[in-house]
PyMOL commands that place a pseudoatom at each C-alpha (Angstrom):
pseudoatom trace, name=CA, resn=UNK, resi=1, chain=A, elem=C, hetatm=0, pos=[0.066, -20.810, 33.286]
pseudoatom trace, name=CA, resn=UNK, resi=2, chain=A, elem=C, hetatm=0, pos=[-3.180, -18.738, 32.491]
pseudoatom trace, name=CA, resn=UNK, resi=3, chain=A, elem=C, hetatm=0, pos=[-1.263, -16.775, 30.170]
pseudoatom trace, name=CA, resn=UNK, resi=4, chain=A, elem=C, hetatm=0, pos=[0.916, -19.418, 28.707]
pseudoatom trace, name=CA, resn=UNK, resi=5, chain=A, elem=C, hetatm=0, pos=[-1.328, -22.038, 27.122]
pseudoatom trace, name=CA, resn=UNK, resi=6, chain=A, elem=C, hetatm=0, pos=[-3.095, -19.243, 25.176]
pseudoatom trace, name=CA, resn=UNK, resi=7, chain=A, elem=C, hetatm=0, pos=[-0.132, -17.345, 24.275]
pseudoatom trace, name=CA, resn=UNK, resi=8, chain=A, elem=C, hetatm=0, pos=[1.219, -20.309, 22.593]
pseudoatom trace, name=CA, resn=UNK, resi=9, chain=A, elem=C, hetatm=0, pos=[-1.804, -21.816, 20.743]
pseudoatom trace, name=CA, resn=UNK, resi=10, chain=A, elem=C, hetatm=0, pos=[-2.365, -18.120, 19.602]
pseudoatom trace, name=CA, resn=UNK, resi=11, chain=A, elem=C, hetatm=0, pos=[1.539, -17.744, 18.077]
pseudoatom trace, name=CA, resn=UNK, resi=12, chain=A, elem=C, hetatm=0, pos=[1.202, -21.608, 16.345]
pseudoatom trace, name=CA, resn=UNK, resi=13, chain=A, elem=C, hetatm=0, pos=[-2.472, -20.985, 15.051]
pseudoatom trace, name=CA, resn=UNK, resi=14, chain=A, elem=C, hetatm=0, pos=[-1.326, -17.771, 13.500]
pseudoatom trace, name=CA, resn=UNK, resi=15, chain=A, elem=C, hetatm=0, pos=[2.214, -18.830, 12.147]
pseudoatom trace, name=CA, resn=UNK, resi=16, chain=A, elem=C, hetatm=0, pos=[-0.413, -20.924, 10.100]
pseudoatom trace, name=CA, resn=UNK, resi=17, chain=A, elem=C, hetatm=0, pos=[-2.561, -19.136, 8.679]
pseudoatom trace, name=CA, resn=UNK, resi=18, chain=A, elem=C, hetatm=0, pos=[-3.357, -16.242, 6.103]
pseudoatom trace, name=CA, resn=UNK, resi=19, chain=A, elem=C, hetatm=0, pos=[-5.762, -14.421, 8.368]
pseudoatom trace, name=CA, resn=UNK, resi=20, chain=A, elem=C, hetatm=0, pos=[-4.334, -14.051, 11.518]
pseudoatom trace, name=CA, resn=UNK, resi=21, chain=A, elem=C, hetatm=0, pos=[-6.640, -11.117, 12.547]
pseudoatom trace, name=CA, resn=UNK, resi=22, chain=A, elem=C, hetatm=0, pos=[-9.328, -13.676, 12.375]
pseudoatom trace, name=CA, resn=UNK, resi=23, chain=A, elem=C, hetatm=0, pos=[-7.880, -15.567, 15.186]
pseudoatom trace, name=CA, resn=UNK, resi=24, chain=A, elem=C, hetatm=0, pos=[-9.941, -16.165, 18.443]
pseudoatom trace, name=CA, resn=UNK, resi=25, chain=A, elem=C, hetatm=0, pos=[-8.941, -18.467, 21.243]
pseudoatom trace, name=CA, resn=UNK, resi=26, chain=A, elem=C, hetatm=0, pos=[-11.150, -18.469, 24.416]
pseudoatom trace, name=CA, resn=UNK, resi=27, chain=A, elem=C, hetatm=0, pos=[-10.072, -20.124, 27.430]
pseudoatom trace, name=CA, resn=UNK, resi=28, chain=A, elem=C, hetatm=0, pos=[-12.227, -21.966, 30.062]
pseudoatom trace, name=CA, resn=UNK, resi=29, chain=A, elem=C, hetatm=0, pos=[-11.756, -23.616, 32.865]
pseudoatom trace, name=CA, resn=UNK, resi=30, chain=A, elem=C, hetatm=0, pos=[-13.703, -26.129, 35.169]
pseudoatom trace, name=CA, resn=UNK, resi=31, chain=A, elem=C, hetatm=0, pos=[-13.258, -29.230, 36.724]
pseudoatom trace, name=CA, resn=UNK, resi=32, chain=A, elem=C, hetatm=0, pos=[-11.803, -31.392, 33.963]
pseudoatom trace, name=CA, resn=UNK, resi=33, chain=A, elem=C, hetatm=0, pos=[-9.428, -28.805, 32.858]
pseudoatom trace, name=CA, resn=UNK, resi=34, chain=A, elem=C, hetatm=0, pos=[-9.058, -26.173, 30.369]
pseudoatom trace, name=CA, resn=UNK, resi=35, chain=A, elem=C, hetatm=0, pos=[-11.231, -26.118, 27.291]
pseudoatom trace, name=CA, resn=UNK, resi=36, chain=A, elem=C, hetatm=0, pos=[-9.497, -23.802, 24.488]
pseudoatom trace, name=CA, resn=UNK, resi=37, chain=A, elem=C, hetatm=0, pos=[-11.943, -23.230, 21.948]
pseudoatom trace, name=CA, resn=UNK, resi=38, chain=A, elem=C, hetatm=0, pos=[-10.184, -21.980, 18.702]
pseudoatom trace, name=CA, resn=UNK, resi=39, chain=A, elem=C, hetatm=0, pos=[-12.225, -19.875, 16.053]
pseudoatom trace, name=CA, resn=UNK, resi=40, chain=A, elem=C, hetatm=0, pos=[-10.040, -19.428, 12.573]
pseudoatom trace, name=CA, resn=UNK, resi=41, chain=A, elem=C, hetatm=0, pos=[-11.344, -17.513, 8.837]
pseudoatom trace, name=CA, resn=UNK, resi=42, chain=A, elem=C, hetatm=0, pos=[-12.750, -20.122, 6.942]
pseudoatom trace, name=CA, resn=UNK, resi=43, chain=A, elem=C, hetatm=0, pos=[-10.624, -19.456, 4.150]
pseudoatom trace, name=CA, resn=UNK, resi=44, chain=A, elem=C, hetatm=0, pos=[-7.963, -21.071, 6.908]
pseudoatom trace, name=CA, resn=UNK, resi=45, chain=A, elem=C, hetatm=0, pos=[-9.891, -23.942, 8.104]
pseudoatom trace, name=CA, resn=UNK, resi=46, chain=A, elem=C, hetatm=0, pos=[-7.974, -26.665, 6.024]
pseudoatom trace, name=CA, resn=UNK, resi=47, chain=A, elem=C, hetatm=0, pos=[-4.493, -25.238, 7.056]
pseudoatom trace, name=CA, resn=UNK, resi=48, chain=A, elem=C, hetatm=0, pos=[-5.132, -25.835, 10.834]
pseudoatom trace, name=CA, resn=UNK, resi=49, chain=A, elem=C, hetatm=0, pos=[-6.837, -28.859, 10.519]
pseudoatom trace, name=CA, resn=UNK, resi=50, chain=A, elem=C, hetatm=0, pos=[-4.645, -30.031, 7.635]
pseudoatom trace, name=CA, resn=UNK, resi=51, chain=A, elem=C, hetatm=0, pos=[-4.516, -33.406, 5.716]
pseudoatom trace, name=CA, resn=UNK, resi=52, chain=A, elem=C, hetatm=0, pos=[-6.107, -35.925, 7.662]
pseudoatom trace, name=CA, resn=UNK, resi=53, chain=A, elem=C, hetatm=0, pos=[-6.256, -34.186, 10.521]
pseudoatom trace, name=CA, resn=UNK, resi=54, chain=A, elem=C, hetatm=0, pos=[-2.356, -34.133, 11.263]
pseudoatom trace, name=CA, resn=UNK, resi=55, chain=A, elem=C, hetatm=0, pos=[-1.893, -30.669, 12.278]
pseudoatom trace, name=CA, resn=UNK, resi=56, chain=A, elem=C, hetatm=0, pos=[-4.795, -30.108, 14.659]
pseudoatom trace, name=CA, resn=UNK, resi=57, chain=A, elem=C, hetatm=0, pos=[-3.667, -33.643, 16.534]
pseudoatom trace, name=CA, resn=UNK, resi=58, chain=A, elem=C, hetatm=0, pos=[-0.108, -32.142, 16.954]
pseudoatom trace, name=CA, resn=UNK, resi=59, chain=A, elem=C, hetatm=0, pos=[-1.396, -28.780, 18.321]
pseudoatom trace, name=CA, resn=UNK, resi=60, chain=A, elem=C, hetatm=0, pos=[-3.388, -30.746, 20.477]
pseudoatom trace, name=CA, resn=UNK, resi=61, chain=A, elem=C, hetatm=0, pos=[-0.059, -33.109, 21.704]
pseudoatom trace, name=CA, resn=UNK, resi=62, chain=A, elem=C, hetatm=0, pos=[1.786, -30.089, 22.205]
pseudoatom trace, name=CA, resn=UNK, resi=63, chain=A, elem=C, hetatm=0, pos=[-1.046, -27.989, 23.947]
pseudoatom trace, name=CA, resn=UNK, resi=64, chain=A, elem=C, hetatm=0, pos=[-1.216, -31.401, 26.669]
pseudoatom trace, name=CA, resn=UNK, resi=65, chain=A, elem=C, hetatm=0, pos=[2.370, -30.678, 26.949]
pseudoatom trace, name=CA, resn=UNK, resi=66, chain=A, elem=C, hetatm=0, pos=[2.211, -27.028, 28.188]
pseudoatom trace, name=CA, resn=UNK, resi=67, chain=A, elem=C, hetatm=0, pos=[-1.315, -28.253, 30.621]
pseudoatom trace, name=CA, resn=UNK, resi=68, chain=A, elem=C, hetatm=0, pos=[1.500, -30.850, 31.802]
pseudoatom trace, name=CA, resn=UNK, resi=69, chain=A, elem=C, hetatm=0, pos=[4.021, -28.949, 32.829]
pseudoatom trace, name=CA, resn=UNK, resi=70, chain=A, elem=C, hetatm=0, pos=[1.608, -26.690, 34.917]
pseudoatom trace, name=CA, resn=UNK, resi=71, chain=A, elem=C, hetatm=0, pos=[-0.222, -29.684, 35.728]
pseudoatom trace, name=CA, resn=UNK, resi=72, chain=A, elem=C, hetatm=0, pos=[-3.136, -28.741, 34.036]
pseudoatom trace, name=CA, resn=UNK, resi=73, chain=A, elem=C, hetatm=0, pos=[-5.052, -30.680, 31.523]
pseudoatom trace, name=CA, resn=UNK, resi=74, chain=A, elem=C, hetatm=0, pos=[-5.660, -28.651, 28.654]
pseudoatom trace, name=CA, resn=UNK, resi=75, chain=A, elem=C, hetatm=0, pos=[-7.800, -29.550, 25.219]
pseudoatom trace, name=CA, resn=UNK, resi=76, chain=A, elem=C, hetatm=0, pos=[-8.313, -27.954, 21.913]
pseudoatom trace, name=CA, resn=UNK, resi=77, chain=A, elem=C, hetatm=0, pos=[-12.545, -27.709, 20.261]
pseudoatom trace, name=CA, resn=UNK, resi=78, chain=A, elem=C, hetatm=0, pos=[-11.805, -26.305, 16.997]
pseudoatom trace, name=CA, resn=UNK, resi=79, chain=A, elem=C, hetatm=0, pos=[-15.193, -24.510, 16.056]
pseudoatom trace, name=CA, resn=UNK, resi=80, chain=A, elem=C, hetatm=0, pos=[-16.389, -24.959, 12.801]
pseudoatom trace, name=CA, resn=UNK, resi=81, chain=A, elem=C, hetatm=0, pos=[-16.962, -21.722, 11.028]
pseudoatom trace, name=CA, resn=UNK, resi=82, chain=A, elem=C, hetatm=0, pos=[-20.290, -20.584, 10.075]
pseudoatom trace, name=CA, resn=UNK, resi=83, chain=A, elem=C, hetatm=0, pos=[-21.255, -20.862, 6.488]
pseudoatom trace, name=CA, resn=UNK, resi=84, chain=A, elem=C, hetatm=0, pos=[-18.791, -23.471, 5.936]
pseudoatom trace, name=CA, resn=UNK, resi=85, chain=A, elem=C, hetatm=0, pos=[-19.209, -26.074, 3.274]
pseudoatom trace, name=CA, resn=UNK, resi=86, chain=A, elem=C, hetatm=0, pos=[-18.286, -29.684, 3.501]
pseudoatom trace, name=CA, resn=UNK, resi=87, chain=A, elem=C, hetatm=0, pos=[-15.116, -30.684, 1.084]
pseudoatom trace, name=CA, resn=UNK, resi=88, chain=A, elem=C, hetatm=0, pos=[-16.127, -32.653, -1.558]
pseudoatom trace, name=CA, resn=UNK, resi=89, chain=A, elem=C, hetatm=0, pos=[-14.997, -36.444, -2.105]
pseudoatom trace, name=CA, resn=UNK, resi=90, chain=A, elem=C, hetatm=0, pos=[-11.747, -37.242, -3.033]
pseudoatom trace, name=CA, resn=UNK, resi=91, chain=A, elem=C, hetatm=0, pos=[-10.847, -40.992, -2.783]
pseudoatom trace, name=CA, resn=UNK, resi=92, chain=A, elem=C, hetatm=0, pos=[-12.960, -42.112, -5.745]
pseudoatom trace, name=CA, resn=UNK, resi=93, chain=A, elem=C, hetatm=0, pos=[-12.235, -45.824, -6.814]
pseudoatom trace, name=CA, resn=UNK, resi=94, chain=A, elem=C, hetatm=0, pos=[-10.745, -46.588, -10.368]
pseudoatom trace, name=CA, resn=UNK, resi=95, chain=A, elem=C, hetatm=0, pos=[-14.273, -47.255, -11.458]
pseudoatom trace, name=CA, resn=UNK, resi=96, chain=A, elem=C, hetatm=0, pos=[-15.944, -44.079, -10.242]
pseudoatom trace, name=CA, resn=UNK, resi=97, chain=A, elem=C, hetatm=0, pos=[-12.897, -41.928, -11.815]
pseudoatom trace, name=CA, resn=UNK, resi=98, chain=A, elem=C, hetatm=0, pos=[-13.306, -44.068, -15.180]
pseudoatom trace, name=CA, resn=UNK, resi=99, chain=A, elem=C, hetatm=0, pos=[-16.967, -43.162, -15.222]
pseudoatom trace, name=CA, resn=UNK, resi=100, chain=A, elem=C, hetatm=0, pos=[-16.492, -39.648, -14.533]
pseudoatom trace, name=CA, resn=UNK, resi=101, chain=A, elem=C, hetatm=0, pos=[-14.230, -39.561, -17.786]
pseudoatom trace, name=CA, resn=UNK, resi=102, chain=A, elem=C, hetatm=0, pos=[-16.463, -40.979, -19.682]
pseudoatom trace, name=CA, resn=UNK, resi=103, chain=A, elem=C, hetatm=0, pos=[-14.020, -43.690, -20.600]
for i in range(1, 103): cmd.bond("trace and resi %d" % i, "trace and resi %d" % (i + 1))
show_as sticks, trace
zoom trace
């Protein structure tokens, strides 16, 4: 199982993204379970997370499914890179999009 978990979240994570040299996964273990903590480029942040969060809650569901059937429970900390600057605001209402037209 050691072997599995991590060779799987390291082929999904760099299917992903641009930078797979940039990939670092390190595993721990303890009494709750196994704690995968994923480092990715920044440049790549968005594409493992993706939109609204989908993509890192799937990699998660299918990560419990490998812990499962080794009876392990496994979970995914996605480290947030250094440097890294928040996105900026998207879902502006009709009036704040208006304004910023000038209209």
């Amino acid at each position: 199982m050691e072997n599995n978990d991590v060779k799987f979240l390291d082929y999904v994570v760099k299917s992903l993204v641009d930078n797979p040299n940039d990939v670092k996964i390190v595993r721990t273990v303890d009494e709750m379970g196994v704690l995968m903590t994923l480092e990715v480029n920044p440049i790549d942040m968005g594409k493992v997370i993706g939109r609204t969060g989908n993509t890192a809650k799937a990699i998660r569901t299918l990560l419990r499914v490998v812990g499962m059937k080794n009876n392990a429970r496994v979970n995914l900390k996605i480290n947030e890179p250094a440097g890294a600057v928040p996105r900026e605001r998207t879902d502006k209402t009709i009036d704040e999009a208006l304004n910023d037209m000038k209209i």
